[in-house]
N, CA, C and O atoms as a MOPAC input file, in Angstrom:
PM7 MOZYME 1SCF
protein

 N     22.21900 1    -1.34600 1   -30.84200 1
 C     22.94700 1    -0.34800 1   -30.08500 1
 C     22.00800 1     0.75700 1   -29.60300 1
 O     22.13700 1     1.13300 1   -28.43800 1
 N     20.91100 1     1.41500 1   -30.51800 1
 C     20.29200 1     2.33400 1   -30.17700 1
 C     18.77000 1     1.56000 1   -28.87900 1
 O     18.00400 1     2.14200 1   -28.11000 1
 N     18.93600 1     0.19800 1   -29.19300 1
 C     17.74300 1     0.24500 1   -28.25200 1
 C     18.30700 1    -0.28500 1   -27.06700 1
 O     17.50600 1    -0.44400 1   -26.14600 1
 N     19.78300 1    -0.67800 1   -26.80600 1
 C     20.67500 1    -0.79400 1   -25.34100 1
 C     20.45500 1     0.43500 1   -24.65700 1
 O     20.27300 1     0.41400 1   -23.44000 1
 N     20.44800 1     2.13600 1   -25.67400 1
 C     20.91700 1     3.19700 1   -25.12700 1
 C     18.92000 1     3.95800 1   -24.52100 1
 O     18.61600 1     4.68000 1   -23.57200 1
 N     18.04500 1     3.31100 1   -25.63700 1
 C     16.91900 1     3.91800 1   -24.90700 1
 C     16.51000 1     2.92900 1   -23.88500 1
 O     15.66400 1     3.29300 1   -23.06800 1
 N     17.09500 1     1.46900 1   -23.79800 1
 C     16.28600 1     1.07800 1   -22.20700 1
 C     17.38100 1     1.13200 1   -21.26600 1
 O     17.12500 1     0.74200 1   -20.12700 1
 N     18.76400 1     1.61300 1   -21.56000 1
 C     19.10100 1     2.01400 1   -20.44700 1
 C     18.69600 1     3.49600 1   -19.98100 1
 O     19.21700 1     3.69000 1   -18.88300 1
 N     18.06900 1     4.44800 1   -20.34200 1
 C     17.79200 1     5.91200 1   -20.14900 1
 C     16.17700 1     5.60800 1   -19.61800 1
 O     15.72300 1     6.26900 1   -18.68400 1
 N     15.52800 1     4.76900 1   -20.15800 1
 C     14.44500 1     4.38500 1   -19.82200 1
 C     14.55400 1     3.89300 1   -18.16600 1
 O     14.02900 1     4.49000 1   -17.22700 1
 N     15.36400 1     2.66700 1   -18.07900 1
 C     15.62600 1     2.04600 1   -16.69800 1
 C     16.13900 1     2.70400 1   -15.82400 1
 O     16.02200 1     2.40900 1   -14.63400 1
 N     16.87200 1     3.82500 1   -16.30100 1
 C     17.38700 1     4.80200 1   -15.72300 1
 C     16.36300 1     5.91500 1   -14.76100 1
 O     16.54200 1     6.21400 1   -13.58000 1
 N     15.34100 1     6.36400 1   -15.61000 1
 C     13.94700 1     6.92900 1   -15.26600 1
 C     13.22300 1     6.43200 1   -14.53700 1
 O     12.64300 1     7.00500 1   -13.61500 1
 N     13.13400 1     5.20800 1   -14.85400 1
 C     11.94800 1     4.16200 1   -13.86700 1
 C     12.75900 1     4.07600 1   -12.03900 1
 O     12.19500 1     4.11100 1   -10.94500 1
 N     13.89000 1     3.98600 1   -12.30300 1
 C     14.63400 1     3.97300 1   -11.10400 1
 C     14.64400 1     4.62300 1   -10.44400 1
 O     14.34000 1     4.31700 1    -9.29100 1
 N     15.02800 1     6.01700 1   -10.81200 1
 C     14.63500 1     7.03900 1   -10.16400 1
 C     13.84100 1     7.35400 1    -9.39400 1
 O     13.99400 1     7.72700 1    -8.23100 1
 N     11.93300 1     7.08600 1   -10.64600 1
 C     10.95900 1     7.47800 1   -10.35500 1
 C     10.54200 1     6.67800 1    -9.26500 1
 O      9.86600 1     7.31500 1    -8.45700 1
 N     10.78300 1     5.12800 1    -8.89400 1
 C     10.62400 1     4.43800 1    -7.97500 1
 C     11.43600 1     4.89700 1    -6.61000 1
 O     11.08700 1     4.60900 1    -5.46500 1
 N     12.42400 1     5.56000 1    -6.92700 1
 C     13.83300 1     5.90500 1    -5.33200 1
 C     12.79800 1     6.55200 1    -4.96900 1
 O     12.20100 1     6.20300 1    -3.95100 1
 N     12.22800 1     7.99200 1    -5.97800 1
 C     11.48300 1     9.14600 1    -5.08100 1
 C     10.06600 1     8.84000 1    -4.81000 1
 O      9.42200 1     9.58800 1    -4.07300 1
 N      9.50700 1     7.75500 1    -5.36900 1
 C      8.49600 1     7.32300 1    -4.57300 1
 C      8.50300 1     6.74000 1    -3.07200 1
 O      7.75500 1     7.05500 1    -2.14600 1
 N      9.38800 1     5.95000 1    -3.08300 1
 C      9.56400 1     5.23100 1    -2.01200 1
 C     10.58700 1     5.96900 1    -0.55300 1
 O     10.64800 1     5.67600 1     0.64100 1
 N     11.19500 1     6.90400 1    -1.31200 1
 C     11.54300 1     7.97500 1    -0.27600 1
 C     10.02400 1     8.95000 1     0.06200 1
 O      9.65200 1     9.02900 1     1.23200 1
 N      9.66800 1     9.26300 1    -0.43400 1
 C      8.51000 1     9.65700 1    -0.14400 1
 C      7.74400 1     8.99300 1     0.81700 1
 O      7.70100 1     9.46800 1     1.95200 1
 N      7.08600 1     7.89700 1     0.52800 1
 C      6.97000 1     6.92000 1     1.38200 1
 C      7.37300 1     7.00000 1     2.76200 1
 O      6.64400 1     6.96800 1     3.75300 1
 N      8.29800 1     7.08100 1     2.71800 1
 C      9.34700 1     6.50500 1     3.93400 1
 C      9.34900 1     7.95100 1     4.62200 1
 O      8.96400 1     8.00200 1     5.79100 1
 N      9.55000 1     8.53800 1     4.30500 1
 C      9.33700 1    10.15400 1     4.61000 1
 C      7.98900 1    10.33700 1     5.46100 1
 O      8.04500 1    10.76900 1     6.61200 1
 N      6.69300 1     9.96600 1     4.80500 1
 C      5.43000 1    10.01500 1     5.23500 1
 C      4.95100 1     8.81500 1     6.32600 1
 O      3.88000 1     8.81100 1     6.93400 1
 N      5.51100 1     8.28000 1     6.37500 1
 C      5.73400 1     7.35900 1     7.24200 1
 C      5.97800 1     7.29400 1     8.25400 1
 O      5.32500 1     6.56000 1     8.99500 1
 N      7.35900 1     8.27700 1     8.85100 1
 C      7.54700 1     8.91200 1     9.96500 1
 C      7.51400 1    10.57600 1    10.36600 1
 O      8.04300 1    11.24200 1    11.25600 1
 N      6.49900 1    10.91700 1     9.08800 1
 C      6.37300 1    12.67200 1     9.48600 1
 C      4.88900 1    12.36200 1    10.15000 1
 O      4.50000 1    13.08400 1    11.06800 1
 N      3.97500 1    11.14400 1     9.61100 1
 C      2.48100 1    11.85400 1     9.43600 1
 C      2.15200 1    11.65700 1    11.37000 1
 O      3.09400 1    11.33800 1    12.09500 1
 N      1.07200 1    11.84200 1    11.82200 1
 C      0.96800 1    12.07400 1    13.02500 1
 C      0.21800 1    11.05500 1    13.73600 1
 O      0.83500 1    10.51300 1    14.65300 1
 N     -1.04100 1    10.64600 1    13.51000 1
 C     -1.94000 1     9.49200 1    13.73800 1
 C     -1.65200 1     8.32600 1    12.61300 1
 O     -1.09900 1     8.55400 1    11.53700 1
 N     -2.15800 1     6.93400 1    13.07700 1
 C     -1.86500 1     6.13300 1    12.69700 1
 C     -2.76200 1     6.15600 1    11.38400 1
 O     -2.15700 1     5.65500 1    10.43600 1
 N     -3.98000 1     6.58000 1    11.08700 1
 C     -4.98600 1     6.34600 1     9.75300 1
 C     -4.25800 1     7.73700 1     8.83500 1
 O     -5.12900 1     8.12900 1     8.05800 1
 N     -3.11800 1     8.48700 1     8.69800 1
 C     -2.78800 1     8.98600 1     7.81000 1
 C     -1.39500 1     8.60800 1     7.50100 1
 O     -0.89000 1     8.70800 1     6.38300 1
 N     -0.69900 1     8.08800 1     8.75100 1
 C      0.44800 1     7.31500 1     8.16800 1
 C      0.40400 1     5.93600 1     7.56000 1
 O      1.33800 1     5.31900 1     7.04900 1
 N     -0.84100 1     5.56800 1     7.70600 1
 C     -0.97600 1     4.12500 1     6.74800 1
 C     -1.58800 1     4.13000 1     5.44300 1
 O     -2.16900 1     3.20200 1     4.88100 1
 N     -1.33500 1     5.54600 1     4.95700 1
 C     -1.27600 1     6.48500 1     3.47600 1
 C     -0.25100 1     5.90100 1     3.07700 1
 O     -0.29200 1     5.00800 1     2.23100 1
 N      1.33700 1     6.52500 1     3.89900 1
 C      2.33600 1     6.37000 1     2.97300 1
 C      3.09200 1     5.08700 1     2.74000 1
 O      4.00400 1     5.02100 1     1.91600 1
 N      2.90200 1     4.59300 1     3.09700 1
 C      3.49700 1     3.13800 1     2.38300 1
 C      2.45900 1     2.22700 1     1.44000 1
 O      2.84300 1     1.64900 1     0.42300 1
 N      1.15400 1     2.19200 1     1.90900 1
 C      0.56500 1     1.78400 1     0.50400 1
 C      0.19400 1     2.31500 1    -0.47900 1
 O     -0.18300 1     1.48200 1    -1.30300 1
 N      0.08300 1     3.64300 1    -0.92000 1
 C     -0.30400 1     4.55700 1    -1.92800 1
 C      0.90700 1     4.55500 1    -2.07700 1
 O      1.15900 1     3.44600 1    -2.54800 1
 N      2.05000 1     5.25100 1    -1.94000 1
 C      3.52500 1     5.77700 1    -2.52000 1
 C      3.98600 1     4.73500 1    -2.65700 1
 O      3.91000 1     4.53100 1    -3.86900 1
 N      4.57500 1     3.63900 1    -2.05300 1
 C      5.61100 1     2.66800 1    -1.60600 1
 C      5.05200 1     1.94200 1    -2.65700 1
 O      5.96300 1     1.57500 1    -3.39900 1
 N      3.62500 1     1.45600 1    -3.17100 1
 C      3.37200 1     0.76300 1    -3.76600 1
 C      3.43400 1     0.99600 1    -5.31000 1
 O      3.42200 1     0.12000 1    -6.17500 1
 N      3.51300 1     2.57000 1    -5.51600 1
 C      3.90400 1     2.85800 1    -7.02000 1
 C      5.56700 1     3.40100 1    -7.38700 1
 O      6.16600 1     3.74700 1    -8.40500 1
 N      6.00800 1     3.19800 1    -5.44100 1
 C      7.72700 1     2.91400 1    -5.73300 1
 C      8.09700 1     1.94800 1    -6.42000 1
 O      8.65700 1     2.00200 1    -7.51500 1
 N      7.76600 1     0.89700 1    -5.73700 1
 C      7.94700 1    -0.69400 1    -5.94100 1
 C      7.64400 1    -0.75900 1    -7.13000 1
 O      8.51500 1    -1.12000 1    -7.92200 1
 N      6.50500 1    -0.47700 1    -7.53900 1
 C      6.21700 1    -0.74600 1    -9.28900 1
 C      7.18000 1    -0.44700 1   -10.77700 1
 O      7.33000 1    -0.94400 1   -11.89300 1
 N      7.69500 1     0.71300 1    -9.95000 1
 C      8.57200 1     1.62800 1   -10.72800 1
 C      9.74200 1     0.75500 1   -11.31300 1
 O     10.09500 1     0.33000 1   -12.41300 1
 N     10.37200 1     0.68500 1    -9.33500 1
 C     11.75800 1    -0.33300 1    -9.72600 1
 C     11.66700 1    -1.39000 1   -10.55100 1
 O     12.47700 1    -1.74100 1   -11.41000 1
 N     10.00100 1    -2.19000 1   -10.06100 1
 C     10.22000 1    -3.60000 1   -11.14700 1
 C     10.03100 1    -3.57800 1   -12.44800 1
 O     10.51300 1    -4.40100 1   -13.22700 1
 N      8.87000 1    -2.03600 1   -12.94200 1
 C      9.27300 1    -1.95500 1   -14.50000 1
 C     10.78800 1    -1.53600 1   -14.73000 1
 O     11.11000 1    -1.44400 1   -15.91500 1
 N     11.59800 1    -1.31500 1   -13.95000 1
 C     12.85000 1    -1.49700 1   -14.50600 1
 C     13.43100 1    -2.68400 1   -14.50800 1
 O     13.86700 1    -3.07000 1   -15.59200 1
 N     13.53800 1    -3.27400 1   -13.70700 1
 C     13.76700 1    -4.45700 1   -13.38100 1
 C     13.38600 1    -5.12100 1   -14.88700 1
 O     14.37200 1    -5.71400 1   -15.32500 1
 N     12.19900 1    -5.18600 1   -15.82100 1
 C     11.89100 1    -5.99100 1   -16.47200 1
 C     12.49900 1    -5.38300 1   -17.96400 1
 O     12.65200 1    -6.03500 1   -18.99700 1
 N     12.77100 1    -4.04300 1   -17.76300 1
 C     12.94900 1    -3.29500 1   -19.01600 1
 C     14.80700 1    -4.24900 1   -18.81900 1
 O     15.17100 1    -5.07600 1   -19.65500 1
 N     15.69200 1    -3.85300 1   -17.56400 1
 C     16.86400 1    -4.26800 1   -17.79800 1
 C     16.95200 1    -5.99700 1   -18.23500 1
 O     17.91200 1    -6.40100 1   -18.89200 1
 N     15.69200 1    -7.06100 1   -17.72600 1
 C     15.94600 1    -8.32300 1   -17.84100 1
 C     15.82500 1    -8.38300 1   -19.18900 1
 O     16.66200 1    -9.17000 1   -19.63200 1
 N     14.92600 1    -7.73500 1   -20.32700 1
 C     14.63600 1    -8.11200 1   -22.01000 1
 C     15.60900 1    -7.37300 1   -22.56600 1
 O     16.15100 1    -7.81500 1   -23.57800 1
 N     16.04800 1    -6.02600 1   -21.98200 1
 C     17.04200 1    -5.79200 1   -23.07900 1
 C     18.25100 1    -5.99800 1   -23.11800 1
 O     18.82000 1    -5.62100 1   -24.14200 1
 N     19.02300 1    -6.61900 1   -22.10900 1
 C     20.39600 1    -6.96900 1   -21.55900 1
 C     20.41100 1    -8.56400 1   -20.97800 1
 O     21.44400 1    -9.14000 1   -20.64000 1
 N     18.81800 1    -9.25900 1   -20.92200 1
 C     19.01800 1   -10.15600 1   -20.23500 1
 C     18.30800 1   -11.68700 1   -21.25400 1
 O     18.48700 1   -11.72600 1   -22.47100 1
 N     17.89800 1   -12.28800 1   -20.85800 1
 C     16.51100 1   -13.35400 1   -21.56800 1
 C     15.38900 1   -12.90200 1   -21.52000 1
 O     14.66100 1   -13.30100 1   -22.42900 1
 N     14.82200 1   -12.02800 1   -20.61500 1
 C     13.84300 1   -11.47600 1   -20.44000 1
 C     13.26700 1   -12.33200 1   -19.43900 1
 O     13.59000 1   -13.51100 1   -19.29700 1
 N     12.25700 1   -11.62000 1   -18.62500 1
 C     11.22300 1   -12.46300 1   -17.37700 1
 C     10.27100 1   -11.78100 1   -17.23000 1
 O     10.18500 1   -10.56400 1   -17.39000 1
 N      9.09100 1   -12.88700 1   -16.75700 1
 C      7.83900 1   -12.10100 1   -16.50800 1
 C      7.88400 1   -12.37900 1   -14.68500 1
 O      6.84900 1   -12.44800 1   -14.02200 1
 N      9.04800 1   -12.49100 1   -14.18700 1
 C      8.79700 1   -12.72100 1   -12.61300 1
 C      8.16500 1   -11.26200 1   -11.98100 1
 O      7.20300 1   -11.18600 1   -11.21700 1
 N      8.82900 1   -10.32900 1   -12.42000 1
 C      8.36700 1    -9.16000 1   -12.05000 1
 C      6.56600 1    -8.55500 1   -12.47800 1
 O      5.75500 1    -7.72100 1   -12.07600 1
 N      6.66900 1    -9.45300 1   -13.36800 1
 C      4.72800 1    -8.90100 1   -13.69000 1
 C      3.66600 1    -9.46900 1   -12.25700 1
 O      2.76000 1    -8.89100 1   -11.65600 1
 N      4.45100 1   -11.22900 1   -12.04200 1
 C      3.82400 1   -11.18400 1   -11.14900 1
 C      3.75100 1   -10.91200 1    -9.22200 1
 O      3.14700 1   -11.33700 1    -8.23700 1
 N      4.74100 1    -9.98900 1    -9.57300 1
 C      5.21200 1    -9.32700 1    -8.41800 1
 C      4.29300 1    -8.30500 1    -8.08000 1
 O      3.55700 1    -8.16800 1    -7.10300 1
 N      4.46000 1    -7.71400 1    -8.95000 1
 C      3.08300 1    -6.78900 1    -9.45700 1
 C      1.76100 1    -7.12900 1    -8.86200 1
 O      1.15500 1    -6.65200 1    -7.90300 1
 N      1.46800 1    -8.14400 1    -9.74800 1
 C      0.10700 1    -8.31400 1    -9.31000 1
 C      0.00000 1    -8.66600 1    -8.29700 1
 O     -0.96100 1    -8.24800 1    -7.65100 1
 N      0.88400 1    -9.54500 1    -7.72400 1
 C      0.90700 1    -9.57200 1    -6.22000 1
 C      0.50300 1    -8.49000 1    -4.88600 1
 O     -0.21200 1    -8.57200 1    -3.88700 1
 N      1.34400 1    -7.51500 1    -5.46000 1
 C      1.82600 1    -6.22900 1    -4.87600 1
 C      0.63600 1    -5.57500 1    -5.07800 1
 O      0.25100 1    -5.17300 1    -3.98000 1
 N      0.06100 1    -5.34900 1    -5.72900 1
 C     -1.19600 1    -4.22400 1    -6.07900 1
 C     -2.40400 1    -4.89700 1    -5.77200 1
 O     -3.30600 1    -4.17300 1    -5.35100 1
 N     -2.64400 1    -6.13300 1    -5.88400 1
 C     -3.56100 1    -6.87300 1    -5.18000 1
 C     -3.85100 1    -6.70200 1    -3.37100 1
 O     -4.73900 1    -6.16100 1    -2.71100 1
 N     -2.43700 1    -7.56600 1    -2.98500 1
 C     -2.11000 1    -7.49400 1    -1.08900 1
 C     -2.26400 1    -6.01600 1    -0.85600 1
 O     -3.16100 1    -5.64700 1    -0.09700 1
 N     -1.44700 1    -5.09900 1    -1.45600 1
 C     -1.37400 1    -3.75600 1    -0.69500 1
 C     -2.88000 1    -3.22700 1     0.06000 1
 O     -3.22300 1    -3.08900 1     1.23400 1
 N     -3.62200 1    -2.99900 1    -1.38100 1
 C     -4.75000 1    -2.41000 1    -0.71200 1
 C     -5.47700 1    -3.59400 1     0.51100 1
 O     -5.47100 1    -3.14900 1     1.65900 1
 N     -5.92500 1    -4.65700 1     0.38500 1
 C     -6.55700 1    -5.65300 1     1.31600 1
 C     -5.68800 1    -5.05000 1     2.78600 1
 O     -6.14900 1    -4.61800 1     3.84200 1
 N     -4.39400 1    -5.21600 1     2.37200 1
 C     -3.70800 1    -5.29800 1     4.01300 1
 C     -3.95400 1    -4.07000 1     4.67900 1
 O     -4.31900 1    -4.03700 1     5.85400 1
 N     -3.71300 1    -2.73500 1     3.76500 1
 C     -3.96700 1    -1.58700 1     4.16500 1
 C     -5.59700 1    -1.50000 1     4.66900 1
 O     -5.81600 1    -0.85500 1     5.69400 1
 N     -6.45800 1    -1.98400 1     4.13500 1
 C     -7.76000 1    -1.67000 1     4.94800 1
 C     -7.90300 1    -3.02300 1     5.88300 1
 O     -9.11000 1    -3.21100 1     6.03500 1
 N     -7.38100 1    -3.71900 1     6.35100 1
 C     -7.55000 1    -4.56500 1     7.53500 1
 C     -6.91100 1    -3.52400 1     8.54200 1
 O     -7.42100 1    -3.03800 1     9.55200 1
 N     -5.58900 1    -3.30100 1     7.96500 1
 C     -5.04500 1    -2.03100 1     9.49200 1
 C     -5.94600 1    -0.97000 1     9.49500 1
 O     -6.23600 1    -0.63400 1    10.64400 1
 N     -6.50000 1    -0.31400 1     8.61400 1
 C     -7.18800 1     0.65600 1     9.30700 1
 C     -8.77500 1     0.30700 1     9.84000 1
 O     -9.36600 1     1.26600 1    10.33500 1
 N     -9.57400 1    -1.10700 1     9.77000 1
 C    -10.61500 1    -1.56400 1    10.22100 1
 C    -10.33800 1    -1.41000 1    12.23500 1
 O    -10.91800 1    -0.75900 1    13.10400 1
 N     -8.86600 1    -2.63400 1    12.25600 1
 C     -8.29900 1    -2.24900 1    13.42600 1
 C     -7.63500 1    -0.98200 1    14.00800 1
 O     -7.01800 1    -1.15600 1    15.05900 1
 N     -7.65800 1     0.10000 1    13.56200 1
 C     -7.58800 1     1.09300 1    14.20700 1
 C     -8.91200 1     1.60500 1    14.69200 1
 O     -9.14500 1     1.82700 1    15.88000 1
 N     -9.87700 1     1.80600 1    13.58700 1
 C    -11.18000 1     1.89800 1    14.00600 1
 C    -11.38300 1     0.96500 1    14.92600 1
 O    -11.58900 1     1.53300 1    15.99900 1
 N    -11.42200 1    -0.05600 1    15.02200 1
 C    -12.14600 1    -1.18500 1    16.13500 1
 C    -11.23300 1    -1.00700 1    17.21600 1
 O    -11.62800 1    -1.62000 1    18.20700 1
 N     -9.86800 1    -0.23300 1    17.44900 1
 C     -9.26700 1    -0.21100 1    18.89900 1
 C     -9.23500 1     1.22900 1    19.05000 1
 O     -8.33000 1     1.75800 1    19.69500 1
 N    -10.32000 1     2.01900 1    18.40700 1
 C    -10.20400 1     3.52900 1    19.20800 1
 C     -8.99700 1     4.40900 1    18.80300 1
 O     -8.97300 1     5.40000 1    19.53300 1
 N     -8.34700 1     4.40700 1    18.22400 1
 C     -7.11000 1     4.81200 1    18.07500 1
 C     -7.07500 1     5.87100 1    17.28400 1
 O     -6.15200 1     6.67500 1    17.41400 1
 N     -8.10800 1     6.06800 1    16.28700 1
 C     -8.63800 1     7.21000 1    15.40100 1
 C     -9.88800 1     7.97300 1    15.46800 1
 O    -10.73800 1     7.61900 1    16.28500 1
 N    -10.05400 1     8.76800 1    14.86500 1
 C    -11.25500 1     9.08600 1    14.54700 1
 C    -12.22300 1     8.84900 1    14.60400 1
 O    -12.41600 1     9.90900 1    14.00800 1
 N    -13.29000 1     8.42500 1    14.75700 1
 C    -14.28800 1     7.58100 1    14.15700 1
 C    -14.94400 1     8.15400 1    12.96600 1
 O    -14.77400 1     9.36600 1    12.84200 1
 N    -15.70100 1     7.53200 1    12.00300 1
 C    -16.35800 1     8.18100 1    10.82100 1
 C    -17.34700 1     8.70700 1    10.97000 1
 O    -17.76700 1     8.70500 1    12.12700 1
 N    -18.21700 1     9.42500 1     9.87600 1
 C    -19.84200 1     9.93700 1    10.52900 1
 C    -20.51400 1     8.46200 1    10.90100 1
 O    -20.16700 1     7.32600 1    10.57600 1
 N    -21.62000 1     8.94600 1    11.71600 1
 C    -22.38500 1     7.54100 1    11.85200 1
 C    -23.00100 1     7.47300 1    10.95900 1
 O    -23.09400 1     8.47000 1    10.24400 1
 N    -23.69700 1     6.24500 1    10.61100 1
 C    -24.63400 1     6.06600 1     9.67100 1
 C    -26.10600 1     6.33800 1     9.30600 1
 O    -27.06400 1     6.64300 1    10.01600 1
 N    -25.99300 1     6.13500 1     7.98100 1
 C    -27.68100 1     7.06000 1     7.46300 1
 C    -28.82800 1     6.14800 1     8.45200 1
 O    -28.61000 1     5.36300 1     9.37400 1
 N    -29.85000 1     6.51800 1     7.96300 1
 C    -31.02600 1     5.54000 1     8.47500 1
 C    -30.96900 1     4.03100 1     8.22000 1
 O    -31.75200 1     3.29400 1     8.81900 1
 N    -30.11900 1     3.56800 1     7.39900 1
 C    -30.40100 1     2.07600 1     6.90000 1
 C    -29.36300 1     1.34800 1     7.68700 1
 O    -29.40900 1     0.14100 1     7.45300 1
 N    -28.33300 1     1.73000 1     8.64300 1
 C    -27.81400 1     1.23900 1     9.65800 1
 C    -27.05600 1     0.00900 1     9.70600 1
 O    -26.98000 1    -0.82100 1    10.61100 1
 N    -26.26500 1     0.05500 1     8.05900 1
 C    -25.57300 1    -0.86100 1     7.83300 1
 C    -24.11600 1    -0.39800 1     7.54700 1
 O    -23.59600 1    -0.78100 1     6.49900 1
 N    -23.44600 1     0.36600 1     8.36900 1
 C    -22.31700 1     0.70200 1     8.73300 1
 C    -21.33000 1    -0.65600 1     9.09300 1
 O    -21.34600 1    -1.26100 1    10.16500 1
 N    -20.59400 1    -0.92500 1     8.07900 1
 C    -19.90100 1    -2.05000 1     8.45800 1
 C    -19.41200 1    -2.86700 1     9.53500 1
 O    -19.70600 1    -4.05900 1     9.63100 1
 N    -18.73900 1    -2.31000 1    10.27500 1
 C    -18.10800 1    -2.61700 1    11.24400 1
 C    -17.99200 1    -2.15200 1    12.85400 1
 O    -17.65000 1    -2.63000 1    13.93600 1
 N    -18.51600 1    -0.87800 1    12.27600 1
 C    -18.89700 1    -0.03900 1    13.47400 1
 C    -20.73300 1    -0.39800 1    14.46700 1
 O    -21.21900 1    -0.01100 1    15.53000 1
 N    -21.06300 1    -1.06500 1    13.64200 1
 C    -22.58200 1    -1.37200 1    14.79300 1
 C    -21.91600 1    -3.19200 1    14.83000 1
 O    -21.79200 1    -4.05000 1    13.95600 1
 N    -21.71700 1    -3.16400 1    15.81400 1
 C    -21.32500 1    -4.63900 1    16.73500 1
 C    -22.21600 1    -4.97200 1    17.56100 1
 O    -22.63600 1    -4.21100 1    18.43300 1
 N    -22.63500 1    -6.23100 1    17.37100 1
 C    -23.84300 1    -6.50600 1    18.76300 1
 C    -23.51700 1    -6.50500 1    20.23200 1
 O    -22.37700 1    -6.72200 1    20.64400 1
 N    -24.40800 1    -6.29000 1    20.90700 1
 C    -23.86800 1    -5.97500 1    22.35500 1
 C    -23.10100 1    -7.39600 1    22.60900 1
 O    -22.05400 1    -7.05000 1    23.15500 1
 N    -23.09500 1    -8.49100 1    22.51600 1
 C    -22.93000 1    -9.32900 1    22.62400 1
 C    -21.27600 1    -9.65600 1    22.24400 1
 O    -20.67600 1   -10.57700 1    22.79700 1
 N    -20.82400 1    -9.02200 1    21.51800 1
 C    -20.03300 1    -9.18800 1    20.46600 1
 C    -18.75900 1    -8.19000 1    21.33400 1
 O    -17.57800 1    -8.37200 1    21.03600 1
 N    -19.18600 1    -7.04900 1    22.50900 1
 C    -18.65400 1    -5.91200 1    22.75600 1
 C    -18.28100 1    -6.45100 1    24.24100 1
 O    -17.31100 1    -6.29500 1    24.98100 1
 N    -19.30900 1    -7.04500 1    24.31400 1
 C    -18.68800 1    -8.09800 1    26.37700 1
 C    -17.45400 1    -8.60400 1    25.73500 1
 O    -16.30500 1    -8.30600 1    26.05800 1
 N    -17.86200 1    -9.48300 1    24.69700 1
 C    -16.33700 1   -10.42500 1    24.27100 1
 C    -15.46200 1    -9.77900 1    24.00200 1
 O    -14.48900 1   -10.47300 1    24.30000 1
 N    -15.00300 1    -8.56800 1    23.49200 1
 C    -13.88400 1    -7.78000 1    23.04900 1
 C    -13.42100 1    -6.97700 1    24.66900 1
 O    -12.28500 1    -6.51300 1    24.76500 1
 N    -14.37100 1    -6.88300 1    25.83200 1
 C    -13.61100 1    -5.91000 1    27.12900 1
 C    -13.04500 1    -7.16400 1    27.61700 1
 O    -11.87300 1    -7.34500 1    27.94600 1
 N    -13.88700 1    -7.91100 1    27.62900 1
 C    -13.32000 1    -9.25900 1    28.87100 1
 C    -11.90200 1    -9.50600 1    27.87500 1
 O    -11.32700 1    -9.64800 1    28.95400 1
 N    -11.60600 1    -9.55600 1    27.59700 1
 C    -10.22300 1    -9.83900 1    26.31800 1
 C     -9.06900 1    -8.95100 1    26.76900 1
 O     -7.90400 1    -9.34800 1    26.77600 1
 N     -9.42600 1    -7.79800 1    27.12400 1
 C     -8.72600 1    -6.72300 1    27.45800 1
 C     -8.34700 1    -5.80600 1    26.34700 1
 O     -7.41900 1    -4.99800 1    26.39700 1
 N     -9.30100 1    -6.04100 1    25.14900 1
 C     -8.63700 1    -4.99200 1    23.61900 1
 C     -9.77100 1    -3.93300 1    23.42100 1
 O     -9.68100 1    -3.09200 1    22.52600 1

């Protein structure tokens, strides 16, 4: 009885803490102004929303349910993809002009993505991107 009442107060918390992450999120999402600070709020916030709900999710499946580890690997899923996807969109913002650009680089001139061979820069106008 007493451990129905701490993982429901528990699941209760996690729920929460996931709503106001992910409102947050969602919030920053359509306040921020350029595209490389709004692609902050959904993978930094959204992604420790999401986390939130599914440690509830797992607290309600063991103590009310059979228990599951589907949600662990949701997780890892989730915290893995987020960051990768989030820096492919902002590679392509850099590579279509759309931001900022960063400082240039030191003397050793191995700036990732930003030194493209001339060769490499015909093929991207003739394209039209």
């Amino acid at each position: 009885m007493i451990f129905e009442t701490v993982a429901f107060f528990a699941m209760a918390f996690f729920l929460l803490v996931g709503a106001v992450f992910a409102l947050v999120g969602a919030i920053g999402l359509l306040k921020f102004n350029d595209t490389m600070t709004r692609l902050h709020a959904p993978t930094k916030v959204g992604t420790m929303g999401i986390g939130s709900l599914l440690v509830a999710s797992m607290i309600n499946s063991f103590a009310f349910g059979d228990g599951s580890i589907h949600e662990i690997l949701i997780m890892l899923f989730l915290f893995v993809t987020a960051p990768v996807s989030a820096h492919f969109m902002a590679k392509v913002n850099l590579h279509r002009n759309e931001c900022e650009k960063p400082p240039a680089p030191g003397e050793d001139e191995k700036w990732a993505t930003l030194n493209v061979p001339e060769a490499d820069r015909n093929l991207s106008t003739r394209r039209g991107g």
